[in-house]
Every structure is written in C-alpha cells, then in structure tokens.
TORKOL-799766 format. One line per 10 residues: number of its first residue (from 1); their letters; for each residue x, z, y of C-alpha. Coordinates in nm, 2 decimals, decimal comma, m for minus. Layout:
N
NUM> A> X/Z/Y; ...
This chain:
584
1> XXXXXXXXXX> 3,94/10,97/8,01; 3,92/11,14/8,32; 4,02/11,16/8,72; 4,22/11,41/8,88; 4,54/11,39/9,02; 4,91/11,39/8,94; 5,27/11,37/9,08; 5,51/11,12/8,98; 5,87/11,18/9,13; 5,69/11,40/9,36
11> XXXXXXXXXX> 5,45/11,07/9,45; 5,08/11,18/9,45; 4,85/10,96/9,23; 4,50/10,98/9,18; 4,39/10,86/8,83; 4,07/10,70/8,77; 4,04/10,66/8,36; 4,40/10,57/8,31; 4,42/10,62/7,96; 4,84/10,76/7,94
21> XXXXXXXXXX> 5,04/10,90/8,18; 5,24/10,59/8,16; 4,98/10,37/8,35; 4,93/10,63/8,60; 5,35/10,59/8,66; 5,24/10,25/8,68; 4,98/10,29/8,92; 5,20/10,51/9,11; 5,46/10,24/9,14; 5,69/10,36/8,91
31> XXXXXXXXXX> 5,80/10,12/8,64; 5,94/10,32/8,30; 6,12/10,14/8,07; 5,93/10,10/7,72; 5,95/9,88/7,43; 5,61/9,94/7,23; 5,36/9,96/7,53; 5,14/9,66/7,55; 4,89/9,69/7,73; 4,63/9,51/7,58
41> XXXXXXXXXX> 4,76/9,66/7,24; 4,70/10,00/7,06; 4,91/10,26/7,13; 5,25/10,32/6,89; 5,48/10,51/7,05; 5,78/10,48/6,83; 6,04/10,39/7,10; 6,03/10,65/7,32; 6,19/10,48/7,57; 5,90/10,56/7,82
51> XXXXXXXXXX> 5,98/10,98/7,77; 5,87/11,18/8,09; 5,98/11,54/8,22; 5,74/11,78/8,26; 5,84/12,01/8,59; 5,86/12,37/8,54; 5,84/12,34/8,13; 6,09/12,09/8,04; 5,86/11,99/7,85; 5,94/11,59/7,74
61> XXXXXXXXXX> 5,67/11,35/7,55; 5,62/10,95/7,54; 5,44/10,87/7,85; 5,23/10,62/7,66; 5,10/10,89/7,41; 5,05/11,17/7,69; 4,71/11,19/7,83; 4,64/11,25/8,23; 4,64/11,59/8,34; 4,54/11,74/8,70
71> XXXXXXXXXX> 4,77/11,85/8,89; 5,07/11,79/8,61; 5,42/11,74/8,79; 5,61/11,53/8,57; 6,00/11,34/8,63; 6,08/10,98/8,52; 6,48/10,97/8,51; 6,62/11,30/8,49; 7,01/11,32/8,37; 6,84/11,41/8,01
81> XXXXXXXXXX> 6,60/11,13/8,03; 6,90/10,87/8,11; 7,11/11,07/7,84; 6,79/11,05/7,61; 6,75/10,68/7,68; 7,09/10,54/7,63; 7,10/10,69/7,30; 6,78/10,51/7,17; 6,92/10,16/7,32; 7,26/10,23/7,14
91> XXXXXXXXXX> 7,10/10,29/6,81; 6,89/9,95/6,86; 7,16/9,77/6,96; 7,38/9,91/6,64; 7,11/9,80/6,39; 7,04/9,47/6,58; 7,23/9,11/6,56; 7,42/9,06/6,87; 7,42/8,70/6,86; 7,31/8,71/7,20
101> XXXXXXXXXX> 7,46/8,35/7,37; 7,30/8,11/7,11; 6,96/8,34/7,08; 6,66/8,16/7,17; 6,60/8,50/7,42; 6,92/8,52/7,56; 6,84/8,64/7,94; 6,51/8,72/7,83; 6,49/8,96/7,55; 6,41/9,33/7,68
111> XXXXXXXXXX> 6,67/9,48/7,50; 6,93/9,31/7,65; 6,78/9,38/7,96; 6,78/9,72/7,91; 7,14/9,73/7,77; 7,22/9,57/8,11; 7,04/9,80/8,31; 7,16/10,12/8,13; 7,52/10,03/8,16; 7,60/9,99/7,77
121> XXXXXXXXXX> 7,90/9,79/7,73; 7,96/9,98/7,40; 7,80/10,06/7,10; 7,96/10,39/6,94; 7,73/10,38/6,59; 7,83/10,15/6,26; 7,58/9,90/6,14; 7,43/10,00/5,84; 7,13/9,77/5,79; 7,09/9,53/5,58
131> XXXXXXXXXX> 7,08/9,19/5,68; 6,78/8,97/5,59; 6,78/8,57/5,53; 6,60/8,41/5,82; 6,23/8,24/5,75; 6,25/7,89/5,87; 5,99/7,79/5,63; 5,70/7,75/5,91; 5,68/7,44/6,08; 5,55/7,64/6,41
141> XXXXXXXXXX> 5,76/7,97/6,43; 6,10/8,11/6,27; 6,12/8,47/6,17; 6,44/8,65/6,20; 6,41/9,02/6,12; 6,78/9,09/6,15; 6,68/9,07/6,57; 6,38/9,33/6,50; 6,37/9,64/6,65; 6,02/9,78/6,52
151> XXXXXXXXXX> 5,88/9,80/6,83; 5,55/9,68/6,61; 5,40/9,45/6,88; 5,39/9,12/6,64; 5,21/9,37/6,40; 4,95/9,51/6,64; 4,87/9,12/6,80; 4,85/8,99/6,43; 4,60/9,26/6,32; 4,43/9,36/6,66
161> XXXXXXXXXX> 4,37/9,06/6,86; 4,39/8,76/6,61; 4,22/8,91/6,31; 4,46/8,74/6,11; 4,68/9,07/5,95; 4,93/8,82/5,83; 5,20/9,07/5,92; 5,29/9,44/5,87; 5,51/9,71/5,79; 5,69/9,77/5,48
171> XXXXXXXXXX> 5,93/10,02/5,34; 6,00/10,38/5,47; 6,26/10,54/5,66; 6,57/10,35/5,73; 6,41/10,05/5,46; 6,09/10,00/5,74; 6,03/9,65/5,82; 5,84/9,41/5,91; 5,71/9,17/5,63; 5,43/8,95/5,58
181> XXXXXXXXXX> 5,13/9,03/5,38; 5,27/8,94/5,03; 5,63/8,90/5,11; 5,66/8,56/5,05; 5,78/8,34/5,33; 5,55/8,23/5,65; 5,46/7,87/5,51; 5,33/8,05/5,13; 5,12/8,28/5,36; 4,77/8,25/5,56
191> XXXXXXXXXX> 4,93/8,24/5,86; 4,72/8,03/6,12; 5,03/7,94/6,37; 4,88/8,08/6,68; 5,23/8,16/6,79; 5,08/8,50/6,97; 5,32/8,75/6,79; 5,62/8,54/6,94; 5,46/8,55/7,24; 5,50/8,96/7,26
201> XXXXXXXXXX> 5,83/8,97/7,02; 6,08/9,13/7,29; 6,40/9,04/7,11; 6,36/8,72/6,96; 6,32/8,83/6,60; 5,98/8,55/6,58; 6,06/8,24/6,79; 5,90/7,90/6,81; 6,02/7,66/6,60; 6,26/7,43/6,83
211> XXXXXXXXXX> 6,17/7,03/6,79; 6,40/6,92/7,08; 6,66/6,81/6,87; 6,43/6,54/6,72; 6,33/6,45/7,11; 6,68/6,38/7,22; 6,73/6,15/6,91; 6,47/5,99/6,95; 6,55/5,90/7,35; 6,90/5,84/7,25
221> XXXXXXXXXX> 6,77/5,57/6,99; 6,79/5,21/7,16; 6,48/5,10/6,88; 6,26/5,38/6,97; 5,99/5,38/7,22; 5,92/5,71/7,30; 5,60/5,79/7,44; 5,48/6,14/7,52; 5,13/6,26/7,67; 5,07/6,59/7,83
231> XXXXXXXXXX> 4,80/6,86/7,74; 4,60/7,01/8,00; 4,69/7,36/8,01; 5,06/7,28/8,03; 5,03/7,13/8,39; 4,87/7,51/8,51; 5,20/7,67/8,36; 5,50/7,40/8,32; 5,68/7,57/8,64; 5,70/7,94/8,60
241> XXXXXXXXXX> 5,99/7,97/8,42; 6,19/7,71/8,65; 6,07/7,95/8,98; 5,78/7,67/9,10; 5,50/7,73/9,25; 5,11/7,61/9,09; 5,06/7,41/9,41; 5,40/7,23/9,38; 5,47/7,25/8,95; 5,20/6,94/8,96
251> XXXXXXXXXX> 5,14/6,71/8,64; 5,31/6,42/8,85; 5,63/6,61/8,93; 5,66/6,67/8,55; 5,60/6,27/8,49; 5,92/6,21/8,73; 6,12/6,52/8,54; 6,07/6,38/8,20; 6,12/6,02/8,35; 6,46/6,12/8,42
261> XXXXXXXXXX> 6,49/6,21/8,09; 6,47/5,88/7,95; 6,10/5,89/7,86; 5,97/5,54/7,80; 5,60/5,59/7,88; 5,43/5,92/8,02; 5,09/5,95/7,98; 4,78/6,24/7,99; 4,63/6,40/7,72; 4,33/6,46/7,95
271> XXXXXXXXXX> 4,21/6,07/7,87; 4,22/6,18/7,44; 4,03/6,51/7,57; 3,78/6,27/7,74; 3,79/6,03/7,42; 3,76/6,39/7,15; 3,44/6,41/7,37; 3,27/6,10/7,31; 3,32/6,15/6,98; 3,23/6,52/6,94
281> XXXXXXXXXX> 2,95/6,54/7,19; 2,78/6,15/6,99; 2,85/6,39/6,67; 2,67/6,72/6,78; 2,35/6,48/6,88; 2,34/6,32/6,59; 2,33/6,64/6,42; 2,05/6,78/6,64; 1,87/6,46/6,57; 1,85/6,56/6,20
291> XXXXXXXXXX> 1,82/6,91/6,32; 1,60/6,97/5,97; 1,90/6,86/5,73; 2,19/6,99/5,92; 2,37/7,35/5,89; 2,41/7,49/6,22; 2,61/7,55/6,43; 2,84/7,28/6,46; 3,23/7,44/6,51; 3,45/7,25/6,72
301> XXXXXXXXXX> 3,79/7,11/6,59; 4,03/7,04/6,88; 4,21/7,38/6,80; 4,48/7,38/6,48; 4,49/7,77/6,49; 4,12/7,82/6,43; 4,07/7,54/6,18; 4,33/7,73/5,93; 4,18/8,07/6,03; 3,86/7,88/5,92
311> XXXXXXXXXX> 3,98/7,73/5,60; 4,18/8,07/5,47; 3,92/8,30/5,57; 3,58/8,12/5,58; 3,63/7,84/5,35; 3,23/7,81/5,27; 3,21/7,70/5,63; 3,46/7,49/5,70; 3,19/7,18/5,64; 3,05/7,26/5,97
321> XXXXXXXXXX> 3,35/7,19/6,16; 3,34/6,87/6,41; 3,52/6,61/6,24; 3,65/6,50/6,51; 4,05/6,53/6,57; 4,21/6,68/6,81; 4,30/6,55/7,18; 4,65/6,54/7,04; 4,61/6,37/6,69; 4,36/6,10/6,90
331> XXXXXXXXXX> 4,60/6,02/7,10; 4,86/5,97/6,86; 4,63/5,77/6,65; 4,58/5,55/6,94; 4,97/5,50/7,09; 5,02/5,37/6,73; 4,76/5,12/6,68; 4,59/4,98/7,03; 4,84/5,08/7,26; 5,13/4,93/6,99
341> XXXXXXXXXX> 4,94/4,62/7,04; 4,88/4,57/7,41; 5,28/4,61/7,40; 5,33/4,35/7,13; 5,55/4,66/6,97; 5,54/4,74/6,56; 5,38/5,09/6,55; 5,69/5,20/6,33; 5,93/5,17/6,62; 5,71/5,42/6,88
351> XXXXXXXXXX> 5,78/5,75/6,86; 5,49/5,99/6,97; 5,59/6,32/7,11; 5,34/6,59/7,32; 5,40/6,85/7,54; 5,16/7,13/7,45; 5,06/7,54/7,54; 4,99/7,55/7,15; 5,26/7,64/6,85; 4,99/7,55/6,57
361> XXXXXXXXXX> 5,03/7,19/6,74; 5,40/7,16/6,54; 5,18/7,24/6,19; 4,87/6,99/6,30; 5,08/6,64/6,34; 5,30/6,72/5,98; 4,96/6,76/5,80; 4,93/6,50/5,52; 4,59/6,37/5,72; 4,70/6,31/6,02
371> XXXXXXXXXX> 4,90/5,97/5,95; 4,62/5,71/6,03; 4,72/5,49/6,23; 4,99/5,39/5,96; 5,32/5,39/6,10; 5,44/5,77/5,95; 5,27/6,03/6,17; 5,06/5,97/6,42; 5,24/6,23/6,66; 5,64/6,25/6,56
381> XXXXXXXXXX> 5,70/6,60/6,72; 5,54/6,85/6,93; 5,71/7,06/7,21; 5,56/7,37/7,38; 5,54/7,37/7,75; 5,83/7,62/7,71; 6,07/7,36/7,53; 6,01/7,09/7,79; 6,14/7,38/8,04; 6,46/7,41/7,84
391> XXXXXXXXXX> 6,47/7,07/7,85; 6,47/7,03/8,22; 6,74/7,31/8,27; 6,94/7,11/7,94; 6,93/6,76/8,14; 7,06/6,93/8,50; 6,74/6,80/8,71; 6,67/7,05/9,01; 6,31/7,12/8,97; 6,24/7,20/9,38
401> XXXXXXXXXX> 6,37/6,78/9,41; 6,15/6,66/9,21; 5,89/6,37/9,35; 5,55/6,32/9,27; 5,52/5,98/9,01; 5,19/5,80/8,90; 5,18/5,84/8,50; 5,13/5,55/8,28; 4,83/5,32/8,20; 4,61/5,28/8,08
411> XXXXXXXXXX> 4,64/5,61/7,86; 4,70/5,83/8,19; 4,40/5,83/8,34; 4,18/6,14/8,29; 3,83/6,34/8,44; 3,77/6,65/8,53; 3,62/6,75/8,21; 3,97/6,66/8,05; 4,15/6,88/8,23; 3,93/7,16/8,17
421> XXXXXXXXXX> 3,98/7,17/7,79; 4,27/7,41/7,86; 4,07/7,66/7,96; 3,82/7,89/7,76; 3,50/7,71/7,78; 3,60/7,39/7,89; 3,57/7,17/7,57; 3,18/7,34/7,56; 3,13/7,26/7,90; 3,30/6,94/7,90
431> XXXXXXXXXX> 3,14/6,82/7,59; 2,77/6,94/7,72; 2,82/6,76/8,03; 2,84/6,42/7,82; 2,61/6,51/7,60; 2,34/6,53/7,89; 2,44/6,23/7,99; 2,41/6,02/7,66; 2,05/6,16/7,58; 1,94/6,07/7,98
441> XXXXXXXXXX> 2,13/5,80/8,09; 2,15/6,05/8,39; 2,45/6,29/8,45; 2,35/6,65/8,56; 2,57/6,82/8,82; 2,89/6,90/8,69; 2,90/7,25/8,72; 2,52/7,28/8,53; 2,70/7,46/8,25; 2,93/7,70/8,42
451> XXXXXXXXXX> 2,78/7,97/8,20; 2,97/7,94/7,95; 3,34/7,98/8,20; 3,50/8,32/8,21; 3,75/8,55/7,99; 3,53/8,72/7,81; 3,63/8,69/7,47; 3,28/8,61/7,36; 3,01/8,46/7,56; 2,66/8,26/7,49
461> XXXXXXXXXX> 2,44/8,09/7,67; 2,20/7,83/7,66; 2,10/7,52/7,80; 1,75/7,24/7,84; 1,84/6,94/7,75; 1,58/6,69/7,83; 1,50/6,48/7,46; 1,73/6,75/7,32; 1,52/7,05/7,36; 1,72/7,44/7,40
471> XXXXXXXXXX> 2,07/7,45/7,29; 2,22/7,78/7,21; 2,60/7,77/7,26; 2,87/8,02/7,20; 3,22/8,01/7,31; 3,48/8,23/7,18; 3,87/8,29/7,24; 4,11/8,49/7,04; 4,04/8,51/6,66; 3,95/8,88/6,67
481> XXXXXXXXXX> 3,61/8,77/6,83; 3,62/8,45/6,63; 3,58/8,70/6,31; 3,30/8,92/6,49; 3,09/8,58/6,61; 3,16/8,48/6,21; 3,03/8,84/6,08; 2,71/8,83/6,29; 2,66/8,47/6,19; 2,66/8,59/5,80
491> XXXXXXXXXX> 2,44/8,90/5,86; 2,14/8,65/6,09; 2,23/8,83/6,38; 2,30/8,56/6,62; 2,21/8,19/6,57; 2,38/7,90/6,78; 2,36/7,51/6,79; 2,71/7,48/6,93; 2,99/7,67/6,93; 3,39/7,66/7,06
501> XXXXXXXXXX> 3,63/7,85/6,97; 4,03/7,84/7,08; 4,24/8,10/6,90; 4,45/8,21/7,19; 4,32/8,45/7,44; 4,20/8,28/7,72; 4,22/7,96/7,54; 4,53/7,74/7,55; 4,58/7,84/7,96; 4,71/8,15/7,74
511> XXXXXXXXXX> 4,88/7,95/7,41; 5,16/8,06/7,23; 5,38/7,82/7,37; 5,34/7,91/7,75; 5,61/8,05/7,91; 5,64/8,43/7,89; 5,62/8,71/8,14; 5,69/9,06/8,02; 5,36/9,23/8,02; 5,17/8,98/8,19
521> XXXXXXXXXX> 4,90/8,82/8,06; 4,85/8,48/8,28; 4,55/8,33/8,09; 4,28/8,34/8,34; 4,53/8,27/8,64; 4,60/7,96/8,48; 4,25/7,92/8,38; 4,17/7,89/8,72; 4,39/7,63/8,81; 4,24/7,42/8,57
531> XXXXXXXXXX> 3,85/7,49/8,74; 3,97/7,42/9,08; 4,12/7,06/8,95; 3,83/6,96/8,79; 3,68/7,10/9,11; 3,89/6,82/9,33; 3,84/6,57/9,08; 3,68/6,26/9,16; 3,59/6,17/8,79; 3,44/6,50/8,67
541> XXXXXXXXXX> 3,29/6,28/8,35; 3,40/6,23/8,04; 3,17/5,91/7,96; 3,29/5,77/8,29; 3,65/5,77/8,26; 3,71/5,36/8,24; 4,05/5,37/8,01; 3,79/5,53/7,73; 3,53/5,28/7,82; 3,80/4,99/7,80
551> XXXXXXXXXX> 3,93/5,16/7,48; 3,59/5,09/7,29; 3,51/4,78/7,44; 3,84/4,65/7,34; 3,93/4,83/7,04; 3,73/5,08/6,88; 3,36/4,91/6,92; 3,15/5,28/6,99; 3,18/5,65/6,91; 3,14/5,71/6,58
561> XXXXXXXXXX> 3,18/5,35/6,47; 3,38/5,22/6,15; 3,73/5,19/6,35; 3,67/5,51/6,55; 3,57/5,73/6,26; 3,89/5,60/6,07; 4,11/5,67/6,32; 3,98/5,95/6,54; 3,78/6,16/6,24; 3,96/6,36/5,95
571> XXXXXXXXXX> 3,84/6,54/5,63; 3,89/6,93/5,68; 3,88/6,97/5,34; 4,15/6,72/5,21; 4,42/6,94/5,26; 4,52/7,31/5,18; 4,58/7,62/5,34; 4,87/7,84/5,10; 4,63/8,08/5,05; 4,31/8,22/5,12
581> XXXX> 4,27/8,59/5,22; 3,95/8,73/5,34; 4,06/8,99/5,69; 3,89/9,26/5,78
C-alpha cells in the first residue's frame, strides 16, 4: 500500500493506502458496479463486473484486483466497458432461475438490479446448467443454488469471518459450485446457523428460512393466544427497510404495528435478558466461590450460533458453558408456565413467537431441550427482524402512522442492561454490573465496565470486585475471533474468568436476520443505539427491574433455585450437533 495520486473520469483523487483501484473509485465518488467485492472480504475477482480502462493503453483489468498507481488515468464506463458488462450480466442471467416475482430477493437481489440498470430485457444465450434440488433441510436458512452466480461471498464469510468453512467450491469449469463441506445437505452438516452467508448472498441462492406462515395461523386461530416478545437488537434496526428513521422506528411503534396484526400480548425480551442475568451472573459467583474446583473461564450461553460452533468444534469444552438459557428460551419457558397461570389459560393453547436479529434462533426453540415448560415448545416460531418487516408491508399498515403503544405486563418491562444485550459487550457488561451488586449489596455506576464496549472483534479487560477479587473478562464477536480466543486458550496464552462471545460481527446489532444494505455493515451504528438507550434509561439494573423481582417472589423462589434451574437451565450436552469437524 501506498499514496500518490490518480484520476478517475478525469476526477483527481489522492489515495492514502487504498488497497485496489476500486476503493480509490470509491473514494473518488464513483460507484462501479461489482458482484464479488466485499469489503470486509478477501479479494476474488471472478465477476469482472468492476473492469476499468486504462487511458492511453487500453489497457482493461478488475478494479478490485488492480493496485493504486501515481498518476494512472483510468475510465469507468467506456462503450467497451458497457459492451463488456452487459455480456457478463447476460451470461448470469442465462445460467440463473428467473423466478424473480415469488423470490425472497425480488427488488433486492443485485443482479436484478443490475439487469435493470444495464437495460437487459433479453437474454440471447440458452441455459445449459443443470438444475439442482433446493436444501430446505435447515431449520434457519434454505439453499437454492439454481439462484447462484459464484460470486463466492457465502464462501469467503463462511471460511474468513466465521471460522466455520461449512461451505465451498466444488467442481471445475462449467460443473463449479458451491457445496457444503461433505455434500450432504445443511441440517447433516456442522453448520452453526449464523445466517451471515445469507446476509452477503446477492441473489437469493441462501435465504432465511420463512416462519411467517406458522404466525398467520396461529393469529388466525380463535384458540390460540399468541404472544410474542421482542429482542433487543431488533428495536435499533426494525425500520430500515420500511424508510424510518432510529429516532422514530421505536420499540413502542412496533408494539402498535404488530397490535394491528392481531397480536394478543406484546411483550420485551429485555425483562428475560434481565432474568438470563440473575441467573448467569448468581452462576459465574458461585463458580468463583469454588474458584479451586472450577474450570475457567465460564462461556456464556445466550447465543445459539456459538453454542453449536462450540459443541462441533470444541466439544471438550462445551462443560464450561453457562447453563443458563437463552433470553429467548427463558422467556418462552416462562409465557408457558407463570404467565399461563396469572391468565387462568392451559399453556397448550399459547403460542410463543419472537422477533429476533438472530437466524440460529429458528434452530434453538426446535431443539429437543428446549420444551420445559411442558406444553410442546417453549417458543413455537421465531421471526427475524426482517420477517416482521414483510409482515408489516403483507398486512398494509403505513409505517410513518404508526403511534407509540405501552407493551404488556408484567413481562414488558425491561433495564438498561437488557437492552444492551444486543450489542457486543453488553451481556459482559450487563451481567458484571449485577454481579457487583449481588457480592456488595451496593450497585457501582453503571458505566464502571464500559471496557469491555466497542467493535473490536476481540477485547479484554479486567475488573475489582470487592469480596470477588480481579476478574479477567474477554468478550469476543464473530466466530473467526471466537477460534483465535479458543487457540490461545489451549496453548496458556491468555487466561480469563469470564468470557462472552456472540457469533455475529458486532453481536446481534449485526445478526443474520437484520435487514440488509448492499455493502454496508450497520453493526456498530446500531450498537450505538442500544448505548445511548441504556444511557436514558431510568432502570440501568438488572437485579432492580421489579417484573423479575415479582417473578421469583411469586414463582420461581431465587436464582438458581429448584423451579428456576428446571425451567431457565439446560444440559449442553443432551443433544447433538450432526457432526463434529475441527476448522482451521
């Protein structure tokens, strides 16, 4: 990498350490159509869509391969570019399904875009591939490769940024594909359901699984209750695809959207965060008060991506996992079995739905363990915040009308520390701000442990707490830096107490199951959101949120008591991941 300077379209740029001449177009203003760059991503360059002109040589290369050069001239959309460029999206387009109406991307898969943009209203070239049966063996995401135009991004996010390698290429020549690692089908594989390579698919060859058919039956069912609870990180991100603002896109104007719906009670996921606390932090000082017997650190549990990274690739520690459940599973648990009974309602007749940021949330409520409360599962169906969008467009409700409404009680009342769970570091903080509390009867200042906030995939820090002594904490997002935190762990190079880890980058602010934007990466902007609303909060403490205190004075007795541990705990290890395969 280098600086100098360049001319774009006769624009003069300086670049700085750009590292192609594609983000120095980029930095000139000048957009190029591509379909392999990703920035955060390795370099392919097998579409070359994003070819440049060189002035004076004629020279053309991939602007994404081509390093800087002083004083290099270049043109972005000469009459052979355009000519150049229309042939490579009618050769896609003749090797691709053109099912476009009824596809899950239709209006926003880049290849249509780009069809639209380049004026192709024909395709001159026969299809020759061969079609492939779609996966829909995954409860989380559906594969259809017939949609795939090797563009190789699901690959390179697989391998690159989750650590997983669950998917790659197969075959040569006009037989390439994608495929997963053994060929067999998603569910027989070690995929962890993060959801990310669906998140960069352009055409809509990996989607989400879609649960909103089982939503609208159950609303449509006169017997059913249907009660839904909303996760933190999907109140930062619910309006983008529906053109609202943060400011205005607040967790009370979706209660009155999904009201409308026909939703019979809305409640907040923040109160289960607040609950996953008491029990998590009461479990991680129990565990330092038999520091001498216990295996450190203690993982926590909250995310369903990173327990099934843990149990297919690091099975000899998956006994250091918090037992607790997740905020989701808790509250599920809970609608079922105290909140069934303060509406004199049989459990079997609710139906327990959650919006979520997370895909590996379909996979978590279907697990065989996670049907406590005794009425089927304890959550029904999960949606992504990018369903419950759909949803809103499917029912006709103008989003800009929409009024704040209160949510429900006495499961909609959340802290601070809740709402902060979305973000990377929040559960760490969150649960270390209780965890003062419950060994000093004292609660520090709430933003004590702000170390630990940031987008740094991997960060440490560590903390006095008074009784407690030091306590070394690490919190990690993305599973790439999940597997180097792991690898320094076995080799004695680090050593924590406590440590968090979300699979998504950024945490869930930046799940699979947030709405898209082509090439934008809106983690730590939605992150952010989540700070400054704990910021305005007036409850900022887990331990002091009074549905949770009501909930084990009435109900559960204390954290980590018989009733609680049956109904908010679960065994890691009674259930199986397909297969185990050690990454590198």
């Amino acid at each position: 990498m280098s600086k100098g300077v360049m001319y774009v379209d006769n624009i003069r740029v300086e670049y700085d350490n750009e590292p192609n001449v594609l983000e120095v177009c980029r930095k000139a203003g000048v957009e190029i159509p591509n379909f392999c760059f990703h920035s955060d991503l390795s370099v392919y360059g097998a579409c070359r869509m994003c070819m440049v002109e060189e002035e004076g040589t004629g020279k053309i290369d991939a602007a994404c391969t081509m390093p800087p050069k002083n004083e290099l001239h270049i043109r972005t959309n000469t009459a052979r570019l355009l000519k150049y460029r229309r042939m490579i999206i009618e050769l896609l387009l003749s090797a691709h399904c053109r099912d476009c109406t009824t596809c899950e991307k239709n209006r926003a898969c880049r290849l249509q875009e780009m069809a639209v943009r380049f004026g192709i209203h024909r395709v001159r070239f026969d299809d020759t591939r061969e079609h492939v049966k779609m996966d829909f063996s995954s409860p989380s995401v559906t594969m259809d490769l017939n949609k795939c135009i090797l563009c190789g991004d699901c690959v390179r996010v697989c391998h690159e940024v989750q650590g997983v390698s669950n998917l790659r290429f197969a075959g040569r020549g006009p037989g390439l594909h994608i495929a997963t690692t053994d060929n067999k089908p998603l569910s027989e594989t070690h995929c962890v359901s993060c959801g990310q390579c669906s998140a960069v698919c352009t055409t809509g060859a990996i989607t989400i699984k879609n649960d909103i058919g089982p939503a609208w039956k159950a609303l449509q069912d006169p017997q059913k209750r249907v009660v839904i609870q909303i996760a933190p990180a999907v109140r930062a991100a619910w309006g983008e695809s529906i053109g609202l603002a943060p400011e205005f896109a607040t967790v009370k104007r979706l209660a009155s959207a999904l009201r409308k719906m026909g939703f019979d009670y809305i409640f907040d996921t923040n109160f289960s965060a607040d609950l996953t606390i008491m029990e998590e932090g009461s479990e991680f000082l129990e565990k330092l008060k038999n520091r001498e017997n216990e295996t450190f650190p203690m993982f926590t549990s909250c995310c369903p991506g990173w327990v099934r990274f843990m149990k297919s690739q690091y099975p000899d520690m998956v006994d250091q996992l918090s037992t607790a459940k997740s905020p989701q599973q808790m509250f599920g648990a809970v609608a079922k079995t105290y909140y069934a009974k303060l509406l004199d309602v049989d459990p079997e007749r609710i139906f327990c739905l959650s919006v979520m940021p997370c895909v590996a949330k379909k996979q978590e409520c279907a697990l065989p363990t996670m049907r406590d409360a005794g009425a089927g599962q304890d959550v029904d169906a999960s949606l992504t915040t990018r369903e419950i969008d759909r949803m809103i467009r499917m029912f006709h409700i103008l989003p800009e009308t929409l009024r704040e409404e209160e949510l429900d009680m006495p499961l909609g009342v959340g802290s601070g520390a809740g709402v902060i769970f979305g973000a990377t570091g929040g559960v760490m903080e969150a649960a270390l701000r209780s965890a003062y509390y419950l060994v000093t009867s004292k609660n520090p200042e709430p933003d004590a442990f702000r170390a630990v906030r940031g987008m740094d995939g991997w960060k440490e820090a560590s903390f006095n707490i008074p009784t407690a002594g030091e306590v070394k904490v690490a919190v990690v997002s993305g599973l790439g830096n999940a597997r180097k935190l792991l690898y320094a762990l076995e080799r004695g190079e680090v050593s924590y107490d406590f440590v968090e880890v979300m699979a998504c980058p950024g945490g869930c602010a930046g799940g699979g199951g947030q709405p898209i934007h082509d090439g934008q990466e809106l983690a730590e902007t939605r992150g952010g959101v989540l700070w400054r609303l704990d910021k305005g909060e007036a409850l900022r403490f887990s331990h002091e949120n009074p549905d949770v205190q009501a909930l084990y004075r009435d109900y559960l007795g204390k954290p980590l008591g018989e009733k609680s541990h049956h109904l908010l705990h679960t065994d890691h290890l009674a259930w199986e991941m397909p297969q185990a395969q050690r990454g590198q």
